[in-house]
DOSEFI-247775 format. One record per residue (C-alpha): residue number from 1; chain; x, y, z. Coordinates in steps of 0.02 Angstrom, whole numbers, plus 32768, in hexadecimal, padded with zeros to 4 digits. Example, Ala and Ser with C-alpha at 12.3 -4.5 7.8 and 13.67 -1.06 7.14 Angstrom:
BEGIN
+------+-------+------+-------+------+
: resi : chain : east : north :   up :
+------+-------+------+-------+------+
:    1 :     A : 8267 :  7F1F : 8186 :
:    2 :     A : 82AC :  7FCB : 8165 :
+------+-------+------+-------+------+
REM end
This chain:
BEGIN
+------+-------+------+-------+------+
: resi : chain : east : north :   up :
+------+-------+------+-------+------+
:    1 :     A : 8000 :  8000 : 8000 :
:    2 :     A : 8090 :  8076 : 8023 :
:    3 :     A : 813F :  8066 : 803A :
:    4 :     A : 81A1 :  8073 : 80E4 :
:    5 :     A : 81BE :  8118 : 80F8 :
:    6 :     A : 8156 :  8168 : 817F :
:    7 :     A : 8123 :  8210 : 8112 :
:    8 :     A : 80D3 :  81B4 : 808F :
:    9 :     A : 8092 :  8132 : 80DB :
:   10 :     A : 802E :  8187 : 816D :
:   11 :     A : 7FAB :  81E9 : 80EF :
:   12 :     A : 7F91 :  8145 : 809F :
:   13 :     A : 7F60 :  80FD : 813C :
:   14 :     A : 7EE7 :  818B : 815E :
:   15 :     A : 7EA6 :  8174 : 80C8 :
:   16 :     A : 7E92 :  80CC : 80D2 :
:   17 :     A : 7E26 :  80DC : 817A :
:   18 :     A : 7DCF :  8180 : 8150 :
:   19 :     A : 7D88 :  8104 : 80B1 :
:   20 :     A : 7D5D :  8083 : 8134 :
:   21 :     A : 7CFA :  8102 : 81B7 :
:   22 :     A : 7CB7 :  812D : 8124 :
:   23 :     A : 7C74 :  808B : 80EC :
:   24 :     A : 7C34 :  805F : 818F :
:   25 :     A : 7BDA :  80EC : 819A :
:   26 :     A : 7B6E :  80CD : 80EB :
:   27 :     A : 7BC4 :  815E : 8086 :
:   28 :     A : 7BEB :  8159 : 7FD4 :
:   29 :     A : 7C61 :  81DC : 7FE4 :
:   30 :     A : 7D2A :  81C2 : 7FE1 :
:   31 :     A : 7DBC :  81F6 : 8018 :
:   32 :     A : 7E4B :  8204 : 7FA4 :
:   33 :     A : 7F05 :  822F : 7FA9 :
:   34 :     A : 7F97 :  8265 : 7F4F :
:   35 :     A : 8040 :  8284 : 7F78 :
:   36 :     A : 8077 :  8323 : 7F19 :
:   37 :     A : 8063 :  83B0 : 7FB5 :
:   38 :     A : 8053 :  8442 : 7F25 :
:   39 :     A : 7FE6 :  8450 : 7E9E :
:   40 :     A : 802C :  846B : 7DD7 :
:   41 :     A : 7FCD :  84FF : 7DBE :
:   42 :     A : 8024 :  8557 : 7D06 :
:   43 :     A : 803B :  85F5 : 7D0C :
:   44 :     A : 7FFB :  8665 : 7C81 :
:   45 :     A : 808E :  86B7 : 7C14 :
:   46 :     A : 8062 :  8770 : 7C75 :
:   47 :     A : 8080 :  8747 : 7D27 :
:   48 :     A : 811E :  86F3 : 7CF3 :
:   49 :     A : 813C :  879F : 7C95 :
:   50 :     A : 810C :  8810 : 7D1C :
:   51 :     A : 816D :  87A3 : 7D86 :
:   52 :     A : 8226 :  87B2 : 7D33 :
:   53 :     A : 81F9 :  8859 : 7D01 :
:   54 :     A : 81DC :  8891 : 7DC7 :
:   55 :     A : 8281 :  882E : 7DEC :
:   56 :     A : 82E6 :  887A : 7D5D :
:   57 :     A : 82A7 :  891E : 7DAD :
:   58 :     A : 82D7 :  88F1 : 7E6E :
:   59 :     A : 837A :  88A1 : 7E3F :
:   60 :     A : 839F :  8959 : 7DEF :
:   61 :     A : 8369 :  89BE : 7E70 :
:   62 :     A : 83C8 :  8952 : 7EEF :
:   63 :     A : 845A :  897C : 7E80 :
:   64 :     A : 844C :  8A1F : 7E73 :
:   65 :     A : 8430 :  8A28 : 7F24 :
:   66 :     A : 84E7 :  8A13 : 7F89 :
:   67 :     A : 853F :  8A95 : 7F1C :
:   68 :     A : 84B1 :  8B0D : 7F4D :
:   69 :     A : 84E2 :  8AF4 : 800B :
:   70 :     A : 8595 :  8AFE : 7FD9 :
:   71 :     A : 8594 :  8B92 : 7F73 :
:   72 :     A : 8522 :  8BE1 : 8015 :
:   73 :     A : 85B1 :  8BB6 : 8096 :
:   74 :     A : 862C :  8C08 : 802D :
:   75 :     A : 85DB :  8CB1 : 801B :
:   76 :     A : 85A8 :  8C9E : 80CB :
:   77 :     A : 867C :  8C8D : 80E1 :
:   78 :     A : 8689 :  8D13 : 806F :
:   79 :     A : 8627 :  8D9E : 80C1 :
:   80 :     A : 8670 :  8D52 : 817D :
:   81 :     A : 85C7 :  8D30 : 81C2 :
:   82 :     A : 85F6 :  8CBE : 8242 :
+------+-------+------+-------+------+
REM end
């Protein structure tokens, strides 16, 4: 029914007596199982667009970002604020 590891076997067992409670009890309902814990949902071509292009535009502004606090401490030097 499952093999010996304890994570997959464990769901299979409460599957396996959820099916039973449920037989006992008359339902025609079931219980079933899988093992993949995410769903394969595709993406559409735009969020995967709007995606790299938000990422394109962080990776540049975290680029453009130490100089800025460079260039600041040096005119701070500059003018002897400290």
């Amino acid at each position: 029914m499952c093999s010996a590891e304890p994570i997959n076997c464990f769901p299979v067992l409460v599957n396996i007596l959820s099916n039973t409670f449920l037989r006992l009890f008359n339902s025609t309902a079931r219980i079933r199982i899988w093992s993949k814990p995410f769903y394969d949902i595709p993406k559409s071509e735009i969020e995967s667009n709007v995606f790299f292009a938000y990422l394109s535009f962080v990776l540049i502004l975290a680029a453009g970002l130490p100089p800025h606090f460079a260039v600041s401490s040096m005119e701070d030097y500059k003018v002897k604020s400290m």
